[in-house]
C-alpha positions in Angstrom: 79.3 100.0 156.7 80.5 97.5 154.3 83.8 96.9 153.1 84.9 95.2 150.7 87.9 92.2 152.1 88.7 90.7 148.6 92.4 91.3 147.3 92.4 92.2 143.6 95.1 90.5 142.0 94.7 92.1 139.1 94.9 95.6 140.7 97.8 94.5 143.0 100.0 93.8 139.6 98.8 97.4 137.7 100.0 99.0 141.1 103.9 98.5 142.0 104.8 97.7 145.0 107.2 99.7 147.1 110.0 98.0 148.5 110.1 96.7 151.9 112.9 97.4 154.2 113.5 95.0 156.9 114.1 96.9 160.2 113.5 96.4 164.2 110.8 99.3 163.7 109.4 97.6 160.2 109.1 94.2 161.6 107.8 95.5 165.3 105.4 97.5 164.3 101.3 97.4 164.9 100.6 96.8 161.1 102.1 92.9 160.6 104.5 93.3 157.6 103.2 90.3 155.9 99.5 92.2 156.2 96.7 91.9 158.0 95.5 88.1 158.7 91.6 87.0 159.3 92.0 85.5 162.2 89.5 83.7 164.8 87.9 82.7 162.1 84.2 80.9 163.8 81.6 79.8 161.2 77.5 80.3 161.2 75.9 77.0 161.5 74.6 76.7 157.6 78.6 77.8 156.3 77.3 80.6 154.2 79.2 83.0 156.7 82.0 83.3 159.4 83.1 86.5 162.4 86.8 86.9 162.1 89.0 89.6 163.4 92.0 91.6 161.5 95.0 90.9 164.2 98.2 93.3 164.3 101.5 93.0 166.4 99.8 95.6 169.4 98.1 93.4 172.0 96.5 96.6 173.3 94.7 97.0 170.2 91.2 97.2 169.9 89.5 95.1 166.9 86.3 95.2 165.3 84.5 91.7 164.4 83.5 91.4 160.7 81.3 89.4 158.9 82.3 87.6 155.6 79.3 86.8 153.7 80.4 83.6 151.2 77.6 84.4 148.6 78.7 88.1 148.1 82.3 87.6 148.9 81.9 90.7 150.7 82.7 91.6 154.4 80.9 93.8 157.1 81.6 95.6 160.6 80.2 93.3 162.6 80.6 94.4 165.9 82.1 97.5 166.5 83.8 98.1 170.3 83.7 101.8 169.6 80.0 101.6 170.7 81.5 100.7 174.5 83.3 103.8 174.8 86.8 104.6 175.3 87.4 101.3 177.8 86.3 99.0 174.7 88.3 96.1 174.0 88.0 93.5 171.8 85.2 91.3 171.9 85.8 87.7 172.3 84.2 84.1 173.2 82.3 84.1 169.6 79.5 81.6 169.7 76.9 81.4 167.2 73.3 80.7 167.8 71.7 76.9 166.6 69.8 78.9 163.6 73.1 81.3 162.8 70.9 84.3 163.4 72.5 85.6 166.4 76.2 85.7 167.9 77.2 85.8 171.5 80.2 88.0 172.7 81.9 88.9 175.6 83.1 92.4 175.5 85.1 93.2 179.3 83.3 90.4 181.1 79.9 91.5 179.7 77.8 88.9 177.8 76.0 90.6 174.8 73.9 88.9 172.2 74.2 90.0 168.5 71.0 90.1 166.2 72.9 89.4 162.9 70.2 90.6 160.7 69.1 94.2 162.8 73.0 94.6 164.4 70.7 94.9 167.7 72.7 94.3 170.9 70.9 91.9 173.8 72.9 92.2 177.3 72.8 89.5 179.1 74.7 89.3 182.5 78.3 90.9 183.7 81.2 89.3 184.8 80.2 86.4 182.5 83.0 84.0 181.1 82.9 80.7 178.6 78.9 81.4 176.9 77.5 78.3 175.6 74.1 78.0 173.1 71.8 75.7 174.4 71.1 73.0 171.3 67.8 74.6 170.8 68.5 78.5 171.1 66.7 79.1 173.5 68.9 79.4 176.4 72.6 80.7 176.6 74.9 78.5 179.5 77.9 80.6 181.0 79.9 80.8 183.9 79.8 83.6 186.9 82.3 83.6 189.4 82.8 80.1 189.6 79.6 78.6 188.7 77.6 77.7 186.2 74.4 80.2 185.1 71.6 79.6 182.0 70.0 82.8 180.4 66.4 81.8 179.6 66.0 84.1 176.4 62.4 84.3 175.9 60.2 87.8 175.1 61.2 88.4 179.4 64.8 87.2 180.0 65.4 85.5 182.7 68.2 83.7 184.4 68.3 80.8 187.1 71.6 79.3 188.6 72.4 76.0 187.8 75.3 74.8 190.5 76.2 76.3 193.9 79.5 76.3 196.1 82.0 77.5 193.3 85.1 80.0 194.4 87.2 81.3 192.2 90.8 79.6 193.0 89.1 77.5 194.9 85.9 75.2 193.8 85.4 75.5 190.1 81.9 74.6 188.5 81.9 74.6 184.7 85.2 76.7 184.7 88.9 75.1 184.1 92.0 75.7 186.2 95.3 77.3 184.2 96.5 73.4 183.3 93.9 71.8 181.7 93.7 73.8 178.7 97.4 74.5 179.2 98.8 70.5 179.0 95.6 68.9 177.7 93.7 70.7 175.6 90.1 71.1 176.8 88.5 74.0 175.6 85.3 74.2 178.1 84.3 72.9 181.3 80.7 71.9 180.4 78.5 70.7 177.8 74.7 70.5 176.8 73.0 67.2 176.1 71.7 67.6 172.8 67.6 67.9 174.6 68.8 70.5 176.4 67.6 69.2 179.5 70.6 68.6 180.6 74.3 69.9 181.4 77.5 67.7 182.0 79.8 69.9 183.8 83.8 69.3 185.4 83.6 70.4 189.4 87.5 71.0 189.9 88.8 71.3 193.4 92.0 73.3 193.5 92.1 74.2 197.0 95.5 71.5 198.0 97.2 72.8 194.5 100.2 74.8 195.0 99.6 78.6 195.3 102.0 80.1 193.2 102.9 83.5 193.6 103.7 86.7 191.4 104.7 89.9 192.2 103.5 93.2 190.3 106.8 95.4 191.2 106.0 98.5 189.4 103.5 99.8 192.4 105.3 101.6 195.3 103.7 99.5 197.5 103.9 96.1 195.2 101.3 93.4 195.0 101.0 89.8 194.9 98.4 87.6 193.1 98.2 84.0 193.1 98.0 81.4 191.0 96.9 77.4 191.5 99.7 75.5 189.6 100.5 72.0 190.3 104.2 71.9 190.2 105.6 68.7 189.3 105.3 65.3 191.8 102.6 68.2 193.8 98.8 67.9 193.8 96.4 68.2 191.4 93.1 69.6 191.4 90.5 66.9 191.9 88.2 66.3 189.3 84.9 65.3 189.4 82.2 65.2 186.4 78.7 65.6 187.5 75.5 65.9 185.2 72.5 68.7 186.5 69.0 68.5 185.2 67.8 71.6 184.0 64.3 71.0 184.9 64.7 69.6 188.8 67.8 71.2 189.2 69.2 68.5 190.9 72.9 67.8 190.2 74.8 64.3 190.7 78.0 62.6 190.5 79.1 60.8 187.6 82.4 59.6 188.2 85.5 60.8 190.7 88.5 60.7 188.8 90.5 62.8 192.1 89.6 59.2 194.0 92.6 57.8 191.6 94.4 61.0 191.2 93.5 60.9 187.4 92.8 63.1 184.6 89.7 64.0 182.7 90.6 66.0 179.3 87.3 65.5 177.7 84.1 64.7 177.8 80.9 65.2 175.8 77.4 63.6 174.5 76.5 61.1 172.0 74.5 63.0 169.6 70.9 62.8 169.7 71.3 61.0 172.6 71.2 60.8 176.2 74.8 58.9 176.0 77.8 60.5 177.7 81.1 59.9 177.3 84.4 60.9 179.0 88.2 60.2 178.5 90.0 59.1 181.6 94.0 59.2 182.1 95.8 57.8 185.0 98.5 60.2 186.4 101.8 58.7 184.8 99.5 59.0 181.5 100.7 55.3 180.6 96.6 54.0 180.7 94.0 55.8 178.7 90.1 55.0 178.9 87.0 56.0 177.3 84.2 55.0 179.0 80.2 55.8 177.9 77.0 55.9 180.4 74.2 54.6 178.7 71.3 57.1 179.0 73.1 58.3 182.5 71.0 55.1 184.2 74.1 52.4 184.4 77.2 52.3 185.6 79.8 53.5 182.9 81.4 50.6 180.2 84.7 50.7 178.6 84.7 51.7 174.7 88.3 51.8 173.7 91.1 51.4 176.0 95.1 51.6 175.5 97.9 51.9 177.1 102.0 52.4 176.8 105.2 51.4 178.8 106.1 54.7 178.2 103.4 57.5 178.0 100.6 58.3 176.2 99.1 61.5 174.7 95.2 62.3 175.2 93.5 61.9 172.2 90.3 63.8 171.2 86.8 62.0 171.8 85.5 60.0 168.5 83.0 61.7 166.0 79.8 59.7 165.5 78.7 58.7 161.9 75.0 57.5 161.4 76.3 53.9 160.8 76.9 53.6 164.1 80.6 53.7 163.8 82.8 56.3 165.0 86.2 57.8 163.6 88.9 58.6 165.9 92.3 60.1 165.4 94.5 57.9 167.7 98.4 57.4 168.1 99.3 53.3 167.1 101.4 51.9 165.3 104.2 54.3 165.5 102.2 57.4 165.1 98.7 59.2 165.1 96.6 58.2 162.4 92.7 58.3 161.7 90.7 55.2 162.4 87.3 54.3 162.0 85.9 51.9 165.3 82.7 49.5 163.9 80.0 49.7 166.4 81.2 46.2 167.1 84.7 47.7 168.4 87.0 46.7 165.5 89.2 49.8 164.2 91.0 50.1 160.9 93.0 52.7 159.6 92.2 55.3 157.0 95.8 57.2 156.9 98.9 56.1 155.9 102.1 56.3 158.3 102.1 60.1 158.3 101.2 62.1 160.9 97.7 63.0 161.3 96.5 66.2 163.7 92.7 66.9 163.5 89.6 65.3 162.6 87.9 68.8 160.8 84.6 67.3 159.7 83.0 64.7 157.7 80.3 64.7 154.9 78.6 61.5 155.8 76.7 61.6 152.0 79.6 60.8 150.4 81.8 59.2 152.5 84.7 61.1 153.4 86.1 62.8 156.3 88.1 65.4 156.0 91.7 65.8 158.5 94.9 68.0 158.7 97.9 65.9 158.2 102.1 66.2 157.7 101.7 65.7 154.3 103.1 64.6 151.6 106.0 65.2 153.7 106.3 65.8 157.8 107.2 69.3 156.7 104.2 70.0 155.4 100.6 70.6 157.2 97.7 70.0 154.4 94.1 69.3 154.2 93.3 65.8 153.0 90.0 63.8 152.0 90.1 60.7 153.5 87.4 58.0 151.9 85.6 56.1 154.3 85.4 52.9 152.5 88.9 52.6 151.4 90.5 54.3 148.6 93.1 56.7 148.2 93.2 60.1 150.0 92.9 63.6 148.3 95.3 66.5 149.2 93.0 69.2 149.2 95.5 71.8 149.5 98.3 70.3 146.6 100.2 73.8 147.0 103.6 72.7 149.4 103.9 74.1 152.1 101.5 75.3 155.4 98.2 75.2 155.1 96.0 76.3 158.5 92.3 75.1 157.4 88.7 76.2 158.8 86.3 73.9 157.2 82.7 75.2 156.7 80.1 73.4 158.3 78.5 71.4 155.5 82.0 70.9 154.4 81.6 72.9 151.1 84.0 75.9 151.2 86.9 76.4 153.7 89.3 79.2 154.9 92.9 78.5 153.7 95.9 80.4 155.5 99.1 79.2 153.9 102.7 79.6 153.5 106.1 78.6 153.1 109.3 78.9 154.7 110.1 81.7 151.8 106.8 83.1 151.2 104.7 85.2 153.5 101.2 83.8 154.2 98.1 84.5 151.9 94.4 83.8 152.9 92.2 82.2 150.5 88.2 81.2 150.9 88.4 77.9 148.3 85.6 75.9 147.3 86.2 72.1 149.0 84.7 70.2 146.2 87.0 71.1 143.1 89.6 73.4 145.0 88.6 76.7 143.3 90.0 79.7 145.2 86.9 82.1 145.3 88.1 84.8 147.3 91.6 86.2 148.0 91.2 87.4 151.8 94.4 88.4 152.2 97.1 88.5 149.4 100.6 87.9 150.2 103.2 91.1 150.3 104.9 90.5 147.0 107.0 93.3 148.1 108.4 91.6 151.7 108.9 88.2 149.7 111.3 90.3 147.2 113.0 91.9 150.6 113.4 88.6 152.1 117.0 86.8 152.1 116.3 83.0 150.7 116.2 80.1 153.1 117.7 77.0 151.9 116.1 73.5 153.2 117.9 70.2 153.9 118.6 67.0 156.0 121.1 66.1 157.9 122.6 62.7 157.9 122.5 60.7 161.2 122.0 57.5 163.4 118.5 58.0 163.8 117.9 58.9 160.0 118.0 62.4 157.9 117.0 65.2 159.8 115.3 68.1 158.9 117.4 71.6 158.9 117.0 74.8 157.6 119.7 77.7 157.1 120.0 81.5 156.1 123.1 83.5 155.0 123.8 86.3 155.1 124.0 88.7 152.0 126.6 88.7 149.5 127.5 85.0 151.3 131.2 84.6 150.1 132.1 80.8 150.8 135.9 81.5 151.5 135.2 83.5 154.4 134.2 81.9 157.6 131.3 83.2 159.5 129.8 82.9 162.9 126.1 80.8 163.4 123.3 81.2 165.4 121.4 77.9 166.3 117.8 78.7 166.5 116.0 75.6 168.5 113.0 74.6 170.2 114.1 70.7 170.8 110.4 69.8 172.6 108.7 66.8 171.7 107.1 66.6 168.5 107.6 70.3 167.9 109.9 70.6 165.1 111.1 73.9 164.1 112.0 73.0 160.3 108.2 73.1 159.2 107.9 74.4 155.0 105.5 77.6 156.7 106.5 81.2 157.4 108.3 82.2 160.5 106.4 85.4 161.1 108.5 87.5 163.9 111.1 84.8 164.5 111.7 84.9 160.6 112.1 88.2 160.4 114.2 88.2 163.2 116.2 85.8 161.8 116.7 87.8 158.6 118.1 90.7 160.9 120.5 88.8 162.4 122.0 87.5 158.5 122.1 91.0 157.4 124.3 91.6 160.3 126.7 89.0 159.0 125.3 85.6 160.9 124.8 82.6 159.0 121.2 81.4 160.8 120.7 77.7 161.5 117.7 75.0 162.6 117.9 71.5 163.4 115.2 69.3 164.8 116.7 66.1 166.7 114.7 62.7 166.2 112.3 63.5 169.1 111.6 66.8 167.6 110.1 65.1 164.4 106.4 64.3 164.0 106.7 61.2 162.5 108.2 59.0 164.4 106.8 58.2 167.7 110.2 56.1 168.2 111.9 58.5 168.3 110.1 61.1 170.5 109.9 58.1 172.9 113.6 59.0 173.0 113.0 61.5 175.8 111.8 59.4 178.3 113.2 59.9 181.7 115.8 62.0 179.3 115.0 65.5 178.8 118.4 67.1 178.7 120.5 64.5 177.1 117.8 63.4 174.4 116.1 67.0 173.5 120.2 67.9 173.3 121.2 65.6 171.0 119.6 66.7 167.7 122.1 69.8 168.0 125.0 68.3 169.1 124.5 66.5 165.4 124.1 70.2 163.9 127.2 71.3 165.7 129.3 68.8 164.4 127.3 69.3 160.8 128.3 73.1 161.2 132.0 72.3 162.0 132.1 70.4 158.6 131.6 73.7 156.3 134.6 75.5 155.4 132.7 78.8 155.9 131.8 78.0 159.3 133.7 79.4 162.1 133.7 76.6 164.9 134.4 79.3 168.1 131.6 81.9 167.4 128.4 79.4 167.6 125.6 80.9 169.4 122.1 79.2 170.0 118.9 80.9 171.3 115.2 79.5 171.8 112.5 80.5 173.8 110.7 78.2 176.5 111.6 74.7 176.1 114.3 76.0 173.6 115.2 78.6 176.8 115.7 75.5 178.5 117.6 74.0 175.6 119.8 77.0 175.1 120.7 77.2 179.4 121.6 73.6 179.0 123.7 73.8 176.1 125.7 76.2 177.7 125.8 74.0 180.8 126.5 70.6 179.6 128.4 70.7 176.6 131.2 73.2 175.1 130.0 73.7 171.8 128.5 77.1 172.2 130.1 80.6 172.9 127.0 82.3 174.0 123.7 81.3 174.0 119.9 83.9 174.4 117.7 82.0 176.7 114.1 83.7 176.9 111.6 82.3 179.6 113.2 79.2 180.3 112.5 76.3 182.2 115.9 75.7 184.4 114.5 72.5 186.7 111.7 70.2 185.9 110.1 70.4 189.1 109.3 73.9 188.7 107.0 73.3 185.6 103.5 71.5 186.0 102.0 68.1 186.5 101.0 66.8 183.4 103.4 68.0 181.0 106.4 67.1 183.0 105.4 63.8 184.2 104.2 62.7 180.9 107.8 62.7 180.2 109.8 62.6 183.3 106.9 60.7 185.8 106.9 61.8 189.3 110.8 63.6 190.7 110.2 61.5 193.8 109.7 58.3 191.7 112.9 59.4 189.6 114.8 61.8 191.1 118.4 60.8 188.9 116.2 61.9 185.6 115.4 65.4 187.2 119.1 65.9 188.3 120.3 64.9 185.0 117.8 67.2 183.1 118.3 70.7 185.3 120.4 73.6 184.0 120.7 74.3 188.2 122.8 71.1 189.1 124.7 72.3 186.4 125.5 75.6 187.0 128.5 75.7 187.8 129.8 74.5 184.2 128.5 77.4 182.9 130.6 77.6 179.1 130.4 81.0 177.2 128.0 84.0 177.5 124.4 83.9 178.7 121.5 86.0 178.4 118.3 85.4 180.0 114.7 87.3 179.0 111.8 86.7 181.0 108.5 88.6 181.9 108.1 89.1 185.6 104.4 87.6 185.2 104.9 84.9 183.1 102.1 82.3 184.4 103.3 79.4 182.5 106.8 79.3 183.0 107.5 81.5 185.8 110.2 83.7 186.3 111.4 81.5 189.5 112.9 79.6 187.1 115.2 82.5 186.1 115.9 83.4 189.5 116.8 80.1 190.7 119.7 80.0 187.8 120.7 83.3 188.5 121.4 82.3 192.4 123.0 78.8 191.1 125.2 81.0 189.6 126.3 83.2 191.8 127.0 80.9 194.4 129.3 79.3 191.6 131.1 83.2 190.7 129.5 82.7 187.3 129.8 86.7 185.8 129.4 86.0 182.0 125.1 86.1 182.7 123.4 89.0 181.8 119.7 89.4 182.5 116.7 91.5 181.0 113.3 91.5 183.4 110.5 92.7 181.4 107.6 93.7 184.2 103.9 92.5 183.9 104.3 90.5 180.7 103.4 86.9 180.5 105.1 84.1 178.4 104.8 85.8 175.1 106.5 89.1 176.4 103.5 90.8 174.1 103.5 94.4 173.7 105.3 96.2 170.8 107.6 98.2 172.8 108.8 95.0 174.6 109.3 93.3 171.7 110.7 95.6 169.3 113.1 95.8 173.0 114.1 92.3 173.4 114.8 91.8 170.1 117.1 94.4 169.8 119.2 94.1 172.7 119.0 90.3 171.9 120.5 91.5 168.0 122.9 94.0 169.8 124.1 91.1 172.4 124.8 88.8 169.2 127.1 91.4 167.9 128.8 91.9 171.2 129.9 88.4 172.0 130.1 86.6 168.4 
């Protein structure tokens, strides 16, 4: 059945809009109130197509895939879960096939293969996780409890396994752990060589990580699982990268990055080649290596090497032009930027000193590649055109604002989500070479940007230069009268929270909270900013005192403004601003209550890499982690606390909570309150449990401001 996707404007204007009322049940409910979103977006090979899904607020949901052809403009059912029966869910794992005539998908384990054309279904194998196309389509790679399998998909399919000795939370073949992805950003655990002869695959040994446990107490009788999480100054898994042939089946070691205790984000092949190369990180992250094996028969050599006093982020492995030159998107000279390397080794830079993110594609013909940057200012994220042989770059997205890209392969149309901090999000399909917009996916609700209370966007005078803030009033603002503030933060590195995009639920939230009389307030401190590597550097050794700063300078900023009243400041964040919020509260007395929601409370209770990075090991620098834990300061607990945290949550886990809940007691703290939400994870997704936490958080505010 098709359907058509594109918006008419022109229909939308003939058609009033009703007017949108802002409520806990309008902004918590399963239809988004900014609209439905193409999400997931994953492109066919030749760009004339991309799968997507239609995303609402109800994790539980269960979503069709579509197919949006470019030619048509028009959009299809592509894969419909009905089909499974009542215990559907969402397919996932999209992968297309080399020719773009078939997709893979994992529907509840189960790998299935999609004939595009006759919307013909091809099972595969069960229990089947991470599929990956074999260069030439004729063979599918995934992983099966623990190790690594290839689907021969002739006329007769047939299916041969490829490593031996994996065990789930044990010996991992081809599969991550929880932290890899987590901390570093790796996406699989293997990778064809472009022959397909060949697979390169991570062997991860977990069995001396930490088994971390949580509990399930709904049962009567309640249950335990585990997870392997290297806690901070504990082990990590060891990590080895090993290479199989396909046609001997005979696998062999590459390199031992556990001998060194080091880290191996990514790896991946030279194209059209039998080159491999992988990106090695020593433990305190301070030395960074890329090293390549020449066609796998000599030892590895060194292609680009740095390192820091201080720390430095992985960085994504190089693309490959036919030159012989590669482009790499590296962080020197004060912040990430693109660079091209010569084959020779020399780099220069092809970005100017704003922040670059991604390296999205490159059209070799004429000479361009084609990143996401903070630009024209760090508060926006555009798509620019970067000329490889000098010249100035293109914004390809001129509109201010947030721009979330997916570039067609071929780099001739791309998918544009964007926003600002006053205007819910419209999706666009745009033509890349003269910025046309040929389809409206998904037009913006005219009616919730009419409903929605202006935010006003500024900087902040200080030491370490303007900073960026935000704030919202409430309605019918009357400047004589003085009004309390609630100090919405994040305060991580790099992770600003005064972006020029849309807010989605936190917005919305924060627009409750003004029509219930609070004046609503963002700052990010100088290591919060993305364009200043200075200044993120800030937090070294220093995550309390240096993520804190940036709002002790919006506190005293507040105190300025005659309609500000000084006693009733609140400040809430969630995960590192959880953390920021309970040490607020603990080590200064600026705040009167504070809404902390899955916080970290003491650095050794989060992971390896992200923590060290920062902090390095607790039992190399044991002062740092005393100065930066909420527990060691318990005791100086100033104003009203409430703590929200999902009894599952497998990235910061609720021990954290639990810990500052005993530190508390054993210092006859009583102003705490705490709300446990069962089986949820970090996000705390469901609708019910957020349309829950929310609200008591919004009736809490009322309470104690």
């Amino acid at each position: 059945m098709a359907v058509l996707l594109l918006v008419s404007t022109c229909a939308g204007a003939a058609a009033a809009s009703p007017a949108f009322h802002l409520t806990l049940n309008s902004v918590f409910a399963g239809r988004p109130p900014w609209g439905f979103l193409p999400s997931g977006i994953v492109w066919a090979p030749n760009g004339r197509a991309f799968a997507y899904v239609l995303p609402g607020q109800d994790p539980k949901a269960v979503l069709p895939v579509y197919l949006y052809e470019v030619a048509s403009r028009r959009s299809r059912v592509l894969i419909d879960p009905a089909r499974f029966g009542k215990s559907a869910r969402t397919p996932g794992s999209l992968v297309w096939s080399p020719n773009g005539r078939s997709l893979a998908y994992l529907e509840r384990g189960t790998l299935y293969i999609r004939d595009v054309a006759a919307g013909t279904d091809r099972k595969v194998a069960g229990r089947a996780r991470d599929p990956q196309w074999s260069p030439l389509g004729d063979a599918i790679a995934y992983v099966h409890a623990a190790d690594l399998y290839v689907a021969h998909l002739g006329r007769r399919l047939r299916i041969t396994r490829v490593t031996r000795g994996g065990r789930s939370g044990a010996i991992l073949n081809g599969e991550l752990d929880w932290v890899y992805p987590e901390e570093l950003g790796t996406a699989h655990g293997y990778a064809w060589s472009p022959n397909g002869n060949a697979i390169a695959y991570l062997r991860m040994d977990e069995r001396g990580v930490t088994e971390f446990p949580i509990v399930d107490f709904l049962p009567y009788d309640n249950t335990v699982s585990y997870q392997r999480y290297p806690l901070a100054g504990e082990n990590n898994p060891r990590v080895t990268l090993r290479v199989v042939d396909l046609r001997t089946g005979a696998s062999r070691l590459l390199y031992d990055a556990g001998a060194k205790d080091e880290y191996l984000p990514f790896f991946g092949w030279k194209p059209n080649s039998k080159d491999l190369l992988a990106e090695l990180l020593d433990r305190s992250q301070k030395h960074l290596r890329v090293v390549e094996w020449n066609d796998l028969s000599r030892p590895p050599q060194s292609i680009y090497a740095q390192s820091d006093p201080k720390w430095l982020d992985d960085v994504p492995l190089p693309a490959w032009l036919p030159n012989g030159s590669s482009l790499w998107v590296l962080d020197r000279g004060g912040t990430f930027g693109l660079y091209e390397r010569a084959a020779r080794g020399a780099l220069r830079r092809l970005t100017g000193a704003y922040r670059t993110f991604n390296l999205l594609g490159t059209d070799p013909r004429s000479h361009v590649a084609y990143v996401t940057a903070a630009y024209p200012t760090r508060r926006d994220r555009s798509l620019l055109a970067v000329p490889l042989h000098g010249g100035s770059v293109e914004d390809l997205t001129p509109a201010k604002g947030t721009h979330r890209v997916w570039l067609a392969p071929g780099a001739a149309t791309f998918v544009d989500t964007h926003s600002t901090v006053n205007q819910p999000p419209q999706a666009d399909l745009v033509n890349l070479r003269d910025g046309r917009v040929l389809a409206t996916l998904a037009a913006k609700n005219a009616a919730l940007q009419a409903a929605l209370l202006p935010v006003r966007m500024f900087e902040v005078p200080s030491a370490y230069g303007p900073l960026d803030a935000w704030m919202l009033v409430p309605p019918r603002f009357d400047p004589h009268r003085r009004y309390p503030v609630i100090v919405y933060v994040y305060g991580g590195p790099a992770a600003p929270t005064t972006t020029d995009g849309f807010g989605y639920q936190f917005a919305l939230y924060h627009q409750l909270l003004a029509r219930r009389g609070f004046i609503v307030f963002s700052i990010d401190g100088p290591a919060s900013q993305v364009n200043s590597d200075v200044h993120v550097r800030m937090l070294y050794h220093d995550f309390g005192p240096g993520s804190l700063l940036g709002q002790v300078i919006g506190v005293r900023y507040l105190d300025s403004l005659p309609y500000v009243d000084a006693k009733r400041i609140g400040i809430w964040g969630w995960s590192f601003g959880g953390y920021e919020t309970a040490y607020a509260l603990t080590h200064t007395t600026l705040f009167r209550a504070g809404a902390a929601v899955a916080p970290v409370t003491d650095w050794h209770l989060y992971d390896t890499i992200y923590t060290e990075r920062y902090m390095g090991r607790p039992q190399d620098h044991p002062r740092a982690y005393d100065e930066s834990s909420v527990l060691t300061a318990a005791k100086n607990l100033h104003g009203a606390l409430l703590i929200s945290h999902g009894t599952s949550d497998n990235n910061v886990h609720m021990a954290n909570s639990i810990a500052l809940l005993q530190q508390f007691v054993l210092a006859d703290k009583e102003d705490v309150d705490f709300m446990v939400y069962p089986r949820t994870l970090h996000p705390i997704a469901g609708l019910a449990q957020h349309r829950q936490l929310f609200g008591h958080m919004l009736t809490w505010w009322v309470e104690h401001l």
